[in-house]
N, C-alpha and C positions, 0 to 999 in steps of 0.2 A: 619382538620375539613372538613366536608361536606357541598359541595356547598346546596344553598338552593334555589330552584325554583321560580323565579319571572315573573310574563307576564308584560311586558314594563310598560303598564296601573300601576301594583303592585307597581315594584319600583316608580313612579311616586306619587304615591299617599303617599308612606312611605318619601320618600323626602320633599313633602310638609309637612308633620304633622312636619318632621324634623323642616322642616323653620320655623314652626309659635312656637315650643317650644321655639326654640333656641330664638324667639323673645320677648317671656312671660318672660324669664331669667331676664330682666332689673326690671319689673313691680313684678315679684315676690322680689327679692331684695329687693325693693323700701317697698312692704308690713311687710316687716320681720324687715327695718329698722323702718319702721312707730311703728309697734308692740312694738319694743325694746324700742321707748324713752317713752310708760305707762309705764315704770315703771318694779314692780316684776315679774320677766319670770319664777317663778316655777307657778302661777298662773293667767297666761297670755294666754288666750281660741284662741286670735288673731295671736300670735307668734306662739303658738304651730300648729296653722293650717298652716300657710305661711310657717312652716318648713317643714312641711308634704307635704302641693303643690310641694316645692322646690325639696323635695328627690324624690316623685312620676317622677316629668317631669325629671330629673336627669336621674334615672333609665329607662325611657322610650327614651330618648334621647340616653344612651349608649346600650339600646337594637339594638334601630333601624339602630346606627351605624353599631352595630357589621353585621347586619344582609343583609346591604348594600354593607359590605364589603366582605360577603362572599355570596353573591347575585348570582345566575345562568342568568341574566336578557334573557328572550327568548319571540323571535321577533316572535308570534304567525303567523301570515302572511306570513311571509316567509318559513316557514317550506315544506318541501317536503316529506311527509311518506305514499303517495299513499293510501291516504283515512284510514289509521290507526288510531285508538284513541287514541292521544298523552295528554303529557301536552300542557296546554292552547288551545284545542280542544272546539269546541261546538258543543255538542250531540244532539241530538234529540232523543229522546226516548219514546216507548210507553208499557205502562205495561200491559205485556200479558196479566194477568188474570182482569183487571179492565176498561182495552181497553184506560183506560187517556193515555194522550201524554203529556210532558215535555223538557223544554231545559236547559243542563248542560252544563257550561264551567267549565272543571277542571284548578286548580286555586293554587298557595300555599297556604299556610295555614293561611299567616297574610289576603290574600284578600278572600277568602271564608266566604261568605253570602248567605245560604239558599233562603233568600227572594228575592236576587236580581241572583237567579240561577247561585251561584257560587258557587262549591263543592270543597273544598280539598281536592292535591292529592293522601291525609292518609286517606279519606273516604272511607267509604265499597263499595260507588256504584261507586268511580273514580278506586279504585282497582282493581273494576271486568272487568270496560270499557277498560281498557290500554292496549294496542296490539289488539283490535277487528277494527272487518273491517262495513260496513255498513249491515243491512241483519243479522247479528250473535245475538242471544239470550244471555246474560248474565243474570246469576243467581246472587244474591244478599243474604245475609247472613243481613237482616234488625233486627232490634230490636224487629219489629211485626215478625218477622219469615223469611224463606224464598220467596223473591221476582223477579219475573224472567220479562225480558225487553227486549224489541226489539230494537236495533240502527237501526234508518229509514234512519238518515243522521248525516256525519258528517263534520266540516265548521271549516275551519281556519282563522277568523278573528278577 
């Protein structure tokens, strides 16, 4: 299986959600057993939800393992690639034709948030940055069409 890319922060953040699931386990229980003593469970709205919570964090619970376990976690700061656009990078960029400037860290996939300027590094605009130096244009294959970018700067931290 394939490592999967993590910035420190990422793991971090997936550990947490880990912890606090693993800590609903008792209280979801608790609601399934509450559920059971009404009574008929083919027509039980409470049971069948509390079973539903249960499998949900279940599944989310052995995602996040799985994904911990095959984790790449990378120390963004410490890297050394002479100004190249790597994973966990933060670009700077400014789009040629509209003159806007922007900042991207690429990101894996579980921590990419558009709004908080983090791209996945499966996105179209993390795919064209990868291996560019500061200064190189990157073209962009966007949904609205072709979009073309300047990296002004790029920042390891």
């Amino acid at each position: 299986m394939s490592k999967i890319p993590l910035t420190v922060q990422g793991a971090e953040q997936l550990r947490q959600e880990l912890k606090r699931l693993k800590r609903e386990r008792p209280q979801i229980s608790a609601a399934i057993g509450t559920a059971r003593e009404h009574g008929d469970l083919r027509e039980n709205a409470e049971y069948h939800a509390a079973k539903e919570q249960q499998g949900l964090a279940e599944a989310r619970i052995r995602d996040i393992e799985a994904k911990l376990s095959d984790a790449q976690i990378i120390e963004v700061s410490k890297l050394n690639v002479d100004g190249k656009v790597v994973f966990g990078a933060t670009v700077h960029l400014a789009d040629v034709d509209e003159g806007t400037k922007v900042f991207y860290q690429i990101v894996g996939e579980d921590e990419a948030d558009i709004k908080k300027g983090r791209v996945s590094i499966s996105s179209p605009v993390a795919r064209a940055m990868i291996g560019k130096l500061e200064g190189d244009v990157v073209k962009v294959s966007a949904p609205g069409g072709q979009r073309s970018y300047e990296i002004i700067s790029v920042k390891y931290i």
